[in-house]
KENUFI-462379 format. One record per residue (C-alpha): chain; residue in one letter; x, z, y. Coordinates in nm, 2 decimals. Each point is the difference from the previous one (the first is absolute). Example, Ala and Ser with C-alpha at 12.3 -4.5 7.8 and 13.67 -1.06 7.14 Angstrom:
% KENUFI-462379
> A  a  1.23  0.78  -0.45
> A  s  0.14  -0.07  0.34
***
This chain:
% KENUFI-462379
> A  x  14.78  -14.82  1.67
> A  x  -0.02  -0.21  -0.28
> A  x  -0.33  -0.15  -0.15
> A  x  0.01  -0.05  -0.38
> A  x  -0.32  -0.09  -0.23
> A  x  -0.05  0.16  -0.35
> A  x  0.09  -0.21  -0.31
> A  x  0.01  0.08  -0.39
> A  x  0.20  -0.18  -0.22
> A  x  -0.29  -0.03  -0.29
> A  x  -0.04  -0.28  -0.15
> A  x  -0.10  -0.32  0.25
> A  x  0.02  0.21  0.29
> A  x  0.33  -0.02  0.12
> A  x  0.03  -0.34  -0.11
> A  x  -0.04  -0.19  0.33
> A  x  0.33  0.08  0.06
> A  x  0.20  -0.22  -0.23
> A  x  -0.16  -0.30  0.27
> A  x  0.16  0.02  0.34
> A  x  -0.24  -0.16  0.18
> A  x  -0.26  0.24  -0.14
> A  x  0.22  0.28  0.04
> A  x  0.00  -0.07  0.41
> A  x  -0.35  0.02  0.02
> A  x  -0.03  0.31  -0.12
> A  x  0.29  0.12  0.17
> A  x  -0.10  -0.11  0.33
> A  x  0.00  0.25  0.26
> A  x  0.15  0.28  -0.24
> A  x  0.32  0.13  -0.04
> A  x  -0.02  0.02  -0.40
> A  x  -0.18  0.18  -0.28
> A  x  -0.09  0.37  -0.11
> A  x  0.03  -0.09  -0.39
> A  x  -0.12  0.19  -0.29
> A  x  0.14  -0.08  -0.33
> A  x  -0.23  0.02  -0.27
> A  x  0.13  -0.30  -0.21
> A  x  0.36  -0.03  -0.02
> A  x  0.02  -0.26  0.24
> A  x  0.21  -0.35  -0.16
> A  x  0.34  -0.01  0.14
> A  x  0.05  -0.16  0.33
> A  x  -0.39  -0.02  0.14
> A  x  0.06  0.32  0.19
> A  x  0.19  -0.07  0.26
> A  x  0.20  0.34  0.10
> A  x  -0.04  -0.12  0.40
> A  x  -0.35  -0.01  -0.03
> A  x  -0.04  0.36  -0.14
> A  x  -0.01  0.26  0.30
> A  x  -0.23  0.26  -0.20
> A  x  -0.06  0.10  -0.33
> A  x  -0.29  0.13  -0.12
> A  x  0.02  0.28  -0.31
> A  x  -0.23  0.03  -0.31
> A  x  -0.32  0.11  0.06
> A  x  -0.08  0.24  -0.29
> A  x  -0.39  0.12  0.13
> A  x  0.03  0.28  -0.28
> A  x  0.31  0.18  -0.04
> A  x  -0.06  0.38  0.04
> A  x  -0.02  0.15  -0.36
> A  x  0.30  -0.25  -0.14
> A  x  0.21  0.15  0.26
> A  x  -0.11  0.35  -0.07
> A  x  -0.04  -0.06  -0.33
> A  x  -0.36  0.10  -0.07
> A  x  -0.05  -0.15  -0.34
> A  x  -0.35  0.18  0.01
> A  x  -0.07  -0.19  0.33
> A  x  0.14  -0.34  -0.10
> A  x  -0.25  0.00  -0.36
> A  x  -0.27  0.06  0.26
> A  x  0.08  -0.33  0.21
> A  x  0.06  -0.21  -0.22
> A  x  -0.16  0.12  -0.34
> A  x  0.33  -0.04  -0.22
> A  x  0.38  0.07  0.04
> A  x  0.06  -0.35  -0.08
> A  x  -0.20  -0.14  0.25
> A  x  0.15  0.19  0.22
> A  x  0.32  -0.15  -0.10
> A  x  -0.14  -0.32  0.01
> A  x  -0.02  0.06  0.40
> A  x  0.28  0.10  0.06
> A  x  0.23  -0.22  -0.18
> A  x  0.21  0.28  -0.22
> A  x  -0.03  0.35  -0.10
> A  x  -0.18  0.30  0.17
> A  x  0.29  0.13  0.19
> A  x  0.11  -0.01  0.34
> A  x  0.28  -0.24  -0.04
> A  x  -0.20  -0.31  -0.08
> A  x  -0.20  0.10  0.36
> A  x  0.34  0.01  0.17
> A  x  0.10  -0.32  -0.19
> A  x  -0.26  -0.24  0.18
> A  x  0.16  0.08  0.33
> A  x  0.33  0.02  -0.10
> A  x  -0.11  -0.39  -0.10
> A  x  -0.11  -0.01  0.37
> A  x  0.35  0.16  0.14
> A  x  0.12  -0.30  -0.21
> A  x  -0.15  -0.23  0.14
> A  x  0.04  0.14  0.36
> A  x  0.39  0.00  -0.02
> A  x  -0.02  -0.36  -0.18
> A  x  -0.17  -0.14  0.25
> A  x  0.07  0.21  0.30
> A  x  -0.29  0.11  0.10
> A  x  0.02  0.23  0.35
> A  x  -0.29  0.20  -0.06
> A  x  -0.20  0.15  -0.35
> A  x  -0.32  0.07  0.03
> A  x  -0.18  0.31  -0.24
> A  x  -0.34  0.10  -0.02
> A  x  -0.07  0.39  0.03
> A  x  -0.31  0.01  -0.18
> A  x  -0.15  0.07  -0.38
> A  x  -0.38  -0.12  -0.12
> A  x  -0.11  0.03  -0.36
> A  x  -0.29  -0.30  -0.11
> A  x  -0.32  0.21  0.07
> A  x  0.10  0.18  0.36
> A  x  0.09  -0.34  0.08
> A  x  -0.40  -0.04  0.02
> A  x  -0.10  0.35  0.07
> A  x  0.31  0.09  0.25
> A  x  -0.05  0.32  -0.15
> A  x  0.36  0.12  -0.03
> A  x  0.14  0.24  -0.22
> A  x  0.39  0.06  0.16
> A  x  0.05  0.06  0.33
> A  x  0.20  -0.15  0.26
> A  x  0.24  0.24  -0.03
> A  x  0.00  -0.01  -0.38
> A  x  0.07  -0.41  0.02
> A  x  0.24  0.02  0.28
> A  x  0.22  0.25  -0.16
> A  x  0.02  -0.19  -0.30
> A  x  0.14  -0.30  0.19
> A  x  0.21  0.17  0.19
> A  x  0.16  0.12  -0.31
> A  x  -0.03  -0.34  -0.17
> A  x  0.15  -0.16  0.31
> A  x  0.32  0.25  0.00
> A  x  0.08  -0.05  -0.32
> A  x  0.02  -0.38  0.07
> A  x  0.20  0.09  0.28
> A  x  0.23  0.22  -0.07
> A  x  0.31  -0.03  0.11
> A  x  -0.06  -0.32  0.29
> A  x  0.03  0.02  0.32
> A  x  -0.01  -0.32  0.11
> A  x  -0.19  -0.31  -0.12
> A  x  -0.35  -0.15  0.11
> A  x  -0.28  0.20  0.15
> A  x  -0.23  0.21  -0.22
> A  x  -0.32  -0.12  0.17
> A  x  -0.30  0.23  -0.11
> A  x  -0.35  -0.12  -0.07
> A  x  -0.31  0.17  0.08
> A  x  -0.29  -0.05  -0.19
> A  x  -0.34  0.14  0.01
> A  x  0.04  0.22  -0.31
> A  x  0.15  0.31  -0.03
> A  x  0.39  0.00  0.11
> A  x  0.11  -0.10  0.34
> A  x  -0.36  -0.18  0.14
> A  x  0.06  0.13  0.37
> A  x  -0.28  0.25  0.00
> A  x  0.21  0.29  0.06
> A  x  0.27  -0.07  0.25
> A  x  0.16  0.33  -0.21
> A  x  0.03  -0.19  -0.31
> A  x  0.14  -0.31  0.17
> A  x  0.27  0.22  0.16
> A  x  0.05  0.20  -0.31
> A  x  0.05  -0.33  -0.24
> A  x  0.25  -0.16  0.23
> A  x  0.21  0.33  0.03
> A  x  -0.01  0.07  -0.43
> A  x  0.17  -0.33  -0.05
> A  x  0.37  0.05  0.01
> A  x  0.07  -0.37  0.09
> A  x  0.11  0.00  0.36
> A  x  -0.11  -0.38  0.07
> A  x  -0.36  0.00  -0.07
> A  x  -0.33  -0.03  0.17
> A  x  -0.33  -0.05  -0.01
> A  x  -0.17  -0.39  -0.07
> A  x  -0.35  0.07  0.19
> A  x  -0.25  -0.22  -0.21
> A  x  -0.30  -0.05  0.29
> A  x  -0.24  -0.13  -0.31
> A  x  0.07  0.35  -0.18
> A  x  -0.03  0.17  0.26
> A  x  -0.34  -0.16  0.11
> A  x  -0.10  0.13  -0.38
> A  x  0.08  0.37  0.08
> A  x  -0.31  -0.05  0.22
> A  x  -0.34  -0.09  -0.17
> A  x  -0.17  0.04  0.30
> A  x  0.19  -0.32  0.15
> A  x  -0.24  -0.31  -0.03
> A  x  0.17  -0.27  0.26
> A  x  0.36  -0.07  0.04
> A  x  -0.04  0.14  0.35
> A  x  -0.09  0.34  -0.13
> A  x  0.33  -0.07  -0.21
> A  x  0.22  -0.06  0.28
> A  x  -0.15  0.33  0.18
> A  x  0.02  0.20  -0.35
> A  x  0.35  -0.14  -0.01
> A  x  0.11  0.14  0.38
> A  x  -0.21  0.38  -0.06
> A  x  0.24  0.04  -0.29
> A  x  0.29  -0.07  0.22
> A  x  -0.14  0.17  0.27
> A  x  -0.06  0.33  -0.24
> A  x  0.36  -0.05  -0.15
> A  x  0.16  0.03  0.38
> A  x  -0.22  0.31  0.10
> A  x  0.12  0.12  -0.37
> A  x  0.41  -0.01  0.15
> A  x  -0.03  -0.31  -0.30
> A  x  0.18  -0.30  0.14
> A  x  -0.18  -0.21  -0.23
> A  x  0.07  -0.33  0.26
> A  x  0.39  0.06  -0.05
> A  x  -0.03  0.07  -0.39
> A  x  -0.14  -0.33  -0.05
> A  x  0.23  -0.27  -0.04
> A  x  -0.21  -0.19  -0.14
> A  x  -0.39  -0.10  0.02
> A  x  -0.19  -0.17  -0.29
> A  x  -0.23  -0.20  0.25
> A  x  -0.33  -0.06  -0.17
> A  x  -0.41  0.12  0.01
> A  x  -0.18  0.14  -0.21
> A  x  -0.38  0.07  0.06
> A  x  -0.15  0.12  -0.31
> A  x  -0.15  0.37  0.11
> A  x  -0.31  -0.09  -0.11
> A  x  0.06  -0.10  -0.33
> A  x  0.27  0.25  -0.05
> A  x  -0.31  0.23  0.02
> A  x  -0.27  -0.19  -0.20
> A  x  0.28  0.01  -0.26
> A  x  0.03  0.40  0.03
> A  x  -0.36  0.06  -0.02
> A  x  -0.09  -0.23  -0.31
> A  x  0.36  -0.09  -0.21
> A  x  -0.01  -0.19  -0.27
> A  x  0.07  0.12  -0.38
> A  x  0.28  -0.10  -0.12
> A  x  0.04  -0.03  -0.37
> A  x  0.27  -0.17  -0.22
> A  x  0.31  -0.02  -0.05
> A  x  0.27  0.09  0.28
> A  x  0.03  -0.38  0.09
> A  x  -0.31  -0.06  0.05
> A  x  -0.08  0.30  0.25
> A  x  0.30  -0.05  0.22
> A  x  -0.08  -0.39  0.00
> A  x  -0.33  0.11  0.19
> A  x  0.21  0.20  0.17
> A  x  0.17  -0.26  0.16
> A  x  -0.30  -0.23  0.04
> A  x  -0.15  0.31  0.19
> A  x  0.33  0.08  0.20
> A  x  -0.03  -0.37  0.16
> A  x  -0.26  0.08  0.12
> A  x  0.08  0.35  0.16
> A  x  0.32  -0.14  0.16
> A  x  -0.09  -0.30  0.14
> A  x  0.33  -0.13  0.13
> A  x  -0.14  -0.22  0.25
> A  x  0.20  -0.19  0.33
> A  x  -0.06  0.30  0.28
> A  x  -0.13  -0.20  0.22
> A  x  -0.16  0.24  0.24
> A  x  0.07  -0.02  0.40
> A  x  0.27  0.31  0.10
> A  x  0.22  -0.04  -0.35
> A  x  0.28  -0.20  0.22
> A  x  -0.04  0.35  0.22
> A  x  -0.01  0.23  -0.34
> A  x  0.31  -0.16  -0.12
> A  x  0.19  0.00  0.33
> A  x  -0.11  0.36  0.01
> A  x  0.21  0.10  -0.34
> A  x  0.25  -0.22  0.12
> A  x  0.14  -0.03  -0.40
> A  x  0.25  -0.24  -0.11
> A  x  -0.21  -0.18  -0.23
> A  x  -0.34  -0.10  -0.07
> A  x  -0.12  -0.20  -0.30
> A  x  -0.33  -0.16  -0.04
> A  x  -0.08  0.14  -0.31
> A  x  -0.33  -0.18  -0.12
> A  x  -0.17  -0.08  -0.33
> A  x  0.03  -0.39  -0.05
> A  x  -0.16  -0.28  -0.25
> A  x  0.29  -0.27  0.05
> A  x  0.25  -0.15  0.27
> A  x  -0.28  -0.14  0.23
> A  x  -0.21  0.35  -0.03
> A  x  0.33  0.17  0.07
> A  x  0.13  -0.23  0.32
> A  x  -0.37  0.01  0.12
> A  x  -0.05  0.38  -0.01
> A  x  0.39  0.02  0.17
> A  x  -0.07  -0.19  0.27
> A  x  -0.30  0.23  0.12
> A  x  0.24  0.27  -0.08
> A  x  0.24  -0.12  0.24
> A  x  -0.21  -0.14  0.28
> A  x  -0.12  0.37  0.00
> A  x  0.37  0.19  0.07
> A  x  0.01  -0.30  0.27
> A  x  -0.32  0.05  0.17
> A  x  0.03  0.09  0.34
> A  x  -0.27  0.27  0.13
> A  x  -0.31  -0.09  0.12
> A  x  -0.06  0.03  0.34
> A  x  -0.18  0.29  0.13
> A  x  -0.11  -0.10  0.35
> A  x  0.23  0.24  0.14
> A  x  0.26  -0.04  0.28
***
């Protein structure tokens, strides 16, 4: 198994790794990096030993692009060219498929063994209300087809490591729709990247990480009893909490208007999103026993961080938690 921690390559982020001795620090009891590139990174910083995963663009609204709903797209965002705006290039499905072909890139460039795709799709106001208007199946057909065509043809390459979120698409709900998704994409080396935090959101009734951790092994438990061997589908784990059930549901009962332009809506979108997935070190007692249940062959700490101190500070909880040994029970 190895253990990697989540790192983009915006600007000042990825910077401690031009200093070695800085670069060791961080490093320290991981085997690399699951690295998102949102900036071209300069050449040379990224190291292609350090990269074991990469992360792909995470697009939260995608849906009528891809289907080509022009009707739906003036209703997010207001105009056509604020639409365009988002999404970097015109209204068709080729400049969606060319953000991840960027990520392919970037993948083969720096070998990265595993990519890692979220199965999901949120427009700005169900964000707040998690009022959806596509289902699961809706969403996780669509990325299956998306995922095929950026596919088609390989056979062999890095893993195809799939994302739940709490959305609709592949949130682990439904062991159906988890079996379903993994057998619609054509790609025979893929899997599923169980994020814990995300999976924690599915649940609004969870309030401690405890309840997490439970939450967490009734889903597995449901998959199994399903004939859903979600333990073996997931290669990887995303190993993070996220405890925000109650304000998930203050949020649905009383959301906030949003006016303005497209910017501005999705930038309290993100504000709000923080909040909602928490991405803090999983520190709860049993998560050494969670993750040697799944048995995958990675795990990264994938937290939200203010800096290199905040970031080694929050990773070392996160590893003395895979490390800790049981507590004893007071049985023979």
């Amino acid at each position: 198994m190895k253990i990697t921690f989540n790192l983009t390559t915006c600007e000042d982020e990825a910077d401690f790794l031009a200093d070695e001795t800085e670069k060791r620090r961080q490093l320290e009891g991981y085997d690399g990096l699951e690295l998102q590139v949102l900036d071209d990174p300069p050449e040379g910083l990224i190291d292609p030993d350090l990269v074991v995963g990469l992360h792909m663009a995470c697009v939260p609204c995608w849906y009528d692009l891809w289907t080509e709903n022009e009707a739906g797209l003036l209703e997010e965002f207001g105009t056509l060219e604020d639409a365009e705006k988002y999404y970097g290039g015109p209204l068709c499905r080729k400049t969606l498929l060319d953000k991840f072909r960027r990520d392919l890139f970037y993948a083969e460039k720096f070998g990265a063994e595993y990519l890692v795709f979220h199965i999901a799709e949120s427009r700005v106001l169900e964000s707040f209300t998690e009022d959806y208007r596509r289902t699961d199946e809706e969403i996780c057909r669509a990325c299956a087809d998306m995922l095929n065509i950026l596919f088609e043809g390989r056979t062999d390459g890095p893993l195809l490591l799939l994302e739940n979120l709490w959305q609709p698409g592949m949130n682990l709900r439904r062991p159906a729709i988890t079996r379903d998704m993994l057998a619609s994409v054509r790609y025979p080396r893929k899997g599923i990247m169980l994020d814990t935090g995300h999976l924690m959101n599915a649940n609004t009734a969870v309030r401690t990480q405890a309840e997490g951790l439970a939450w967490i092994h009734a889903v597995l438990n449901a998959h199994e009893k399903a004939g859903v061997d979600l333990q073996r589908a997931a290669r990887g784990i995303h190993l993070n909490a996220s405890v925000s059930g109650e304000y998930a549901r203050r949020m649905q009962k009383d959301p906030p208007i949003l006016t303005g332009p497209y910017s501005e809506r999705t930038a309290k979108m993100f504000w709000h999103v923080f909040e909602r997935d928490q991405h803090r070190p999983f520190t709860a007692p049993g998560v050494k026993q969670l993750v040697s249940r799944i048995a995958p062959d990675y795990v990264t700490t994938e937290l939200i961080t203010t800096g290199p101190d905040d970031r080694r500070a929050k990773n070392d909880q996160a590893l003395a938690a895979l490390r800790a040994e049981p507590a004893f029970s007071g049985k023979a």
